[in-house]
N, C-alpha and C positions, 0 to 999 in steps of 0.2 A: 658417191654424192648423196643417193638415195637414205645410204646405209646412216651418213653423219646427217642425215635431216631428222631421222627416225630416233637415234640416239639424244639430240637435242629436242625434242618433242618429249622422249621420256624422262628425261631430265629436269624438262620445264612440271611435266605432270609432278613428278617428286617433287619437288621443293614447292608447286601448291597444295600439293596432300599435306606436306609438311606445316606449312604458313597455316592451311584452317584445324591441323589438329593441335597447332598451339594456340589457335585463337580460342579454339571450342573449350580445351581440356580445363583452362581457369574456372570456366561454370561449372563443369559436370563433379569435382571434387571441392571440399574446402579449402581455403587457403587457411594456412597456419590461425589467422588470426581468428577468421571463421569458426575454426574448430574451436578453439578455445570461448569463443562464446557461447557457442550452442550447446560445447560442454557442460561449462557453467549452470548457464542456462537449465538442461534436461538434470544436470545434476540437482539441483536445488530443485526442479519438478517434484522429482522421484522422492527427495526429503520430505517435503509438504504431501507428497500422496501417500507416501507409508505413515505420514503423522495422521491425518485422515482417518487411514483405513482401522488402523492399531488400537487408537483412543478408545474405542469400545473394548478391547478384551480389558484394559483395564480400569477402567469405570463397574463392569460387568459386576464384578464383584459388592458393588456398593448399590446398583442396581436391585440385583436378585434379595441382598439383604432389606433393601424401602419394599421392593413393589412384591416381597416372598415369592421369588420364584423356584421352581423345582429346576433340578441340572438340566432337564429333559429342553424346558423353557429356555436357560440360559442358551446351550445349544442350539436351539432355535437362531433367535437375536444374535451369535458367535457366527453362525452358519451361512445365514443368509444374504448377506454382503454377497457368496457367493452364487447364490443363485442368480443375483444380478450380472457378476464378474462374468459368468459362464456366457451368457447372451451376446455379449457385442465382442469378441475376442477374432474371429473371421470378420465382421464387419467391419472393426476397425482398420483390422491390415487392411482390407481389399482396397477403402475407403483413400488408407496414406499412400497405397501403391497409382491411387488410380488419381488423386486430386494434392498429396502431397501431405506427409505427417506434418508439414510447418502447419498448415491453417485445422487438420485434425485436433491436435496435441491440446494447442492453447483455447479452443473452443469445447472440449472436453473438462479442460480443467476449471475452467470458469463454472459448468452445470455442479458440478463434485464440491466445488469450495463451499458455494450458495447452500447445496446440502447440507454440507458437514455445521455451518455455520449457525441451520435451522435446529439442527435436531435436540439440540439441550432443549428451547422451549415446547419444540412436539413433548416429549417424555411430559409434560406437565397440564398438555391440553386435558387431557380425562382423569381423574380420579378410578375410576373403573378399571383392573386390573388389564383384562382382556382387551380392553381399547388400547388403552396404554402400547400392551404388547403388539399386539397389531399395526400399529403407526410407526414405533421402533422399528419390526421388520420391514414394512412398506422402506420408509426411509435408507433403511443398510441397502435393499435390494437397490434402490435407484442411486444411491454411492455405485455402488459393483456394479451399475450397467455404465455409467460415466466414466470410472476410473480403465474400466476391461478397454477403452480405448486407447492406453499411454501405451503401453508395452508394445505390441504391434506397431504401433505408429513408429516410435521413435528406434526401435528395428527397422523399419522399412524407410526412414531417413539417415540413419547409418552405414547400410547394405548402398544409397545410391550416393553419398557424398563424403565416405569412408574409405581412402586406397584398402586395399585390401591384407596389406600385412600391417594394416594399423588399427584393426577392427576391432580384436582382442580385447588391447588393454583400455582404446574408446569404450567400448560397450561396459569392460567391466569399471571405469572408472562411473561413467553414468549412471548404473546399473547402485553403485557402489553409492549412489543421494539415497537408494530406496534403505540401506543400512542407517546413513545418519539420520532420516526420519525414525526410522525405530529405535535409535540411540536416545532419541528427545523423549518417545514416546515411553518406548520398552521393548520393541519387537520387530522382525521382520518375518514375513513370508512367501513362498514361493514356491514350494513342492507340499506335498500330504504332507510331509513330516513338519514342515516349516508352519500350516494351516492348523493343526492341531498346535502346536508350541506358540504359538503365536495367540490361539486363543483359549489353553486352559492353562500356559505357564504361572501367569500370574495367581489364578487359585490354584494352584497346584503348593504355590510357596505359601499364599496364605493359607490353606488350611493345614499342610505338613509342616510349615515352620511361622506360627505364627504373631513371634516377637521380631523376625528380621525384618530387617528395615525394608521398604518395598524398590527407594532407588538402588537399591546394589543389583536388585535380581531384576528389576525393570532398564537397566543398562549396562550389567556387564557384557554379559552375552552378546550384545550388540556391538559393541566397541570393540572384542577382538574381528571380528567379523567386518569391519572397513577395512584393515590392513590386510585381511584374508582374501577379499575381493580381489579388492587392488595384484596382491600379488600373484592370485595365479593369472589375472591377464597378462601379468606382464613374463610370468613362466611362460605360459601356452605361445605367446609370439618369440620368445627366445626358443623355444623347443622348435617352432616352426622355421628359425629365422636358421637354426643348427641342422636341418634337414630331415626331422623327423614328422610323418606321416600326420594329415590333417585327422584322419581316421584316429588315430594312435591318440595323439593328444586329446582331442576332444573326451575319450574313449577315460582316459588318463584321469581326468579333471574329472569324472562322473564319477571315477572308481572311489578318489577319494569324499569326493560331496557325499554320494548315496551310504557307500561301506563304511565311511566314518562317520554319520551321522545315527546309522543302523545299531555301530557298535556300544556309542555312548550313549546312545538311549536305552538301551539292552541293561547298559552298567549302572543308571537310573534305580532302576529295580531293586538292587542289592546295596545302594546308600542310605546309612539314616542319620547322617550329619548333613548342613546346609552348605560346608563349607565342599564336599563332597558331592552333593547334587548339585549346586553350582557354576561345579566345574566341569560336570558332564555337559549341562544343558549347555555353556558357555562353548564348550570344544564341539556339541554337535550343531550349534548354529556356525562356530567358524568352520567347520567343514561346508556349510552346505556354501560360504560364499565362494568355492570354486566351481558350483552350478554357473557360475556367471559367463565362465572359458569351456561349457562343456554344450549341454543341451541347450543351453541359452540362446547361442550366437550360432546354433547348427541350422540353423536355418536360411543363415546368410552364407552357407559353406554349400547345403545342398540345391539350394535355389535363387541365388543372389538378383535374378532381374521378377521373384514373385517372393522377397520374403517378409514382406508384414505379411500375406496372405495367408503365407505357410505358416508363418509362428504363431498367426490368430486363430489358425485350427491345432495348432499344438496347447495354445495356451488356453483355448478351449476346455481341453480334453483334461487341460492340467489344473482348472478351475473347480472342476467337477468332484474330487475329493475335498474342496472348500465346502462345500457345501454337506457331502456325504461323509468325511470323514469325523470333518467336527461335531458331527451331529450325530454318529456313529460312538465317537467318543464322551458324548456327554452320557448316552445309554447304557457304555458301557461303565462309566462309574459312578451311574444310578442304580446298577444290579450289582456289582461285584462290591462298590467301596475300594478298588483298589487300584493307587494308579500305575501303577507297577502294569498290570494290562494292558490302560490305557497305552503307554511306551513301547510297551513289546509288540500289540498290533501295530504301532506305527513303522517300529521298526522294521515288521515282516514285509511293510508294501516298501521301505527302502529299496529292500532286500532284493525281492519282486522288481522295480523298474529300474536294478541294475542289473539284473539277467535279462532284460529283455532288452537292453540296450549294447549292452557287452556283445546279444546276438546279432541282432537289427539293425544296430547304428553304424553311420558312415558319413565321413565329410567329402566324399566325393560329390559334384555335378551331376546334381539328377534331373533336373527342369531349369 
C-alpha cells in the first residue's frame, strides 16, 4: 500500500516536472517564427555596420589625395576605428550576458549611425590639415567604441535563445549581413588579414591598377564570400549532425579560413595582371568566411552560459591587430614601396594563429 502510494507521488512529481519544462522551454529558445525575425533583424544589423565601418577605406583614397596625406597618416585614420573597437569588446559581452544583447545591440547601434552620419561634415570643420586629421580619428575611434558592442552582444543572444545544433548556420547566416554590408560598400573584416584587406585593398588597386574600374574590386570579393559564409555553417552542422568532433570541425573551418587566406595572399606577390590579383584577394576573402563556423561561434561551444563575455575578450584581443597591423602596414609601404610585403606579413600572422589554434583550440565545455 505504502509502496503504490510512493509510486503515485512519483508519478504525480514527473508529469509536473514535465508540465513546467513545457511551459518554461517556449521562453528560454526562439520559436521558429522568432528566429526568423531576429535573423533578419541582426542580419540587416551587421550590413549597415560593415557599411559604416568600410566607407572610410574607400573614401581614404580621395581623402589623402584633398587633405595630402602621407601613408603613415592614411594608416592612422585606417587604424583607428580600431582603437575604439578594442575598448568595449569584454564590456559589451558582460553587458548582453548580464542585462540582455536585445536592449545592448539596438542602443549601440543608434550611438554608431549618429556617428557615421556626422563625420562627412567633421572632415570640413577646419581647413587646417592637422585639425582636420584629428577630428577624423577622434570620430573612427568613437565608431569602434560603439560598433565593439554588436558582435558580443548578439553572440551572447544566440548562445541563450539558439538550440544548440542550430547555432552554426544562425550565427553564420547572421554573421553573413557583416558580408552584404561590405558588398555595398567593398569590404569586410574580421581577422589581421581581413583588417589590413579591408583597409589598403582599395589603394592597393588604385595605385597597381589604375584604370580598373573601382566597383568590380570594391565587390567582388565580397560577393563570393556570402555564399562562403553561408556555407560552411551549414557544413560545420552537417559534420556535427554526421558525428564528427566539435573540436575537429571548428578546427576544420580555421584550417581552411587561416591557410587559405595565408596562401592567396602569399600568391598576390607574384601577380601583375588585375584579372589575377583579383582572384587572389577574392579567394582569400572567401576563405576567411568559414571564420564564421570556426573561432567565431567557439565561444558558444567552450562557454555557452558566459559567451558574450568570452567572445568580448577574444574579440578584444582580435581587435588589437586593427589598429597595429593596419598601421603596421601603412609603414611598411612607406619604406619598402612594396605591397608584395605588405601581403606576405599578413600572411605570416595567418600562418601564426593557425598554429596556435591547431595547438590550443577546443570545442569542449570549459566554464
Amino acid at each position: 500500500m505504502a509502496q503504490n502510494s510512493k509510486r503515485d507521488d512519483d508519478r504525480i512529481c514527473r508529469v509536473l516536472i514535465r508540465a513546467d519544462d513545457e511551459r518554461l522551454s517556449p521562453g528560454k529558445y526562439w520559436t521558429r517564427q522568432e528566429k526568423r525575425q531576429w535573423g533578419c533583424g541582426l542580419f540587416c544589423g551587421g550590413a549597415m555596420l560593415y557599411a559604416c565601418r568600410t566607407v572610410m577605406p574607400l573614401c581614404v583614397v580621395s581623402l589623402a589625395k584633398e587633405f595630402k596625406w602621407n601613408k603613415t597618416e592614411s594608416g592612422t585614420v585606417l587604424s583607428s576605428f580600431f582603437w575604439g573597437y578594442t575598448m568595449t569588446q569584454f564590456i559589451g559581452g558582460y553587458l548582453s550576458d548580464r542585462v540582455g544583447g536585445e536592449i545592448v545591440v539596438p542602443m549601440a547601434a543608434a550611438f554608431w549611425s549618429i556617428i557615421t552620419f556626422w563625420t562627412p561634415q567633421l572632415v570640413y570643420i577646419s581647413k587646417d590639415k592637422q585639425v582636420t586629421l584629428n577630428i577624423l580619428v577622434l570620430s573612427r575611434v568613437l565608431l569602434g567604441i560603439f560598433q565593439g558592442f554588436h558582435y558580443p552582444s548578439f553572440t551572447s543572444i544566440i548562445s541563450r535563445k539558439v538550440i544548440e545544433q542550430e547555432r552554426s548556420l544562425t550565427y553564420s547566416f547572421i554573421s553573413s549581413g557583416s558580408y552584404l554590408g561590405s558588398l555595398i560598400v567593398g569590404h569586410f573584416c574580421q581577422n589581421n588579414a581581413f583588417f589590413v584587406l579591408l583597409s589598403w585593398m582599395p589603394t592597393y588597386f588604385h595605385e597597381s591598377f589604375p584604370s580598373a574600374k573601382g566597383w568590380v574590386f570594391n565587390v567582388v570579393p565580397w560577393v563570393v564570400t556570402i555564399p562562403s559564409s553561408i556555407f560552411s555553417g551549414w557544413l560545420a552542422d552537417v559534420m556535427i549532425c554526421k558525428g564528427y568532433t566539435v573540436t575537429f570541425v571548428r578546427k576544420f573551418m580555421e584550417t581552411v579560413a587561416l591557410c587559405g587566406s595565408a596562401i592567396f595572399l602569399m600568391l598576390i606577390g607574384y601577380t601583375s595582371s588585375f584579372e589575377a590579383s583579383l582572384f587572389c584577394l577574392a579567394c582569400a576573402v572567401a576563405c576567411c568566411g568559414f571564420h564564421g563556423s570556426g573561432i567565431l561561434i567557439n565561444p558558444q561551444d567552450i562557454a555557452p552560459k558566459h559567451a558574450g563575455s568570452v567572445f568580448g575578450i577574444m574579440n578584444m584581443a582580435g581587435a588589437i591587430p586593427g589598429f597595429v597591423g593596419v598601421y603596421i602596414a601603412g609603414n611598411i609601404l612607406e619604406a619598402t614601396k612594396s605591397w608584395g610585403a605588405v601581403f606576405s606579413q599578413t600572411a605570416v600572422v595567418c600562418i601564426f594563429g593557425w598554429i596556435v589554434y591547431m595547438v590550443f583550440g577546443t570545442g569542449k565545455v570549459i566554464i
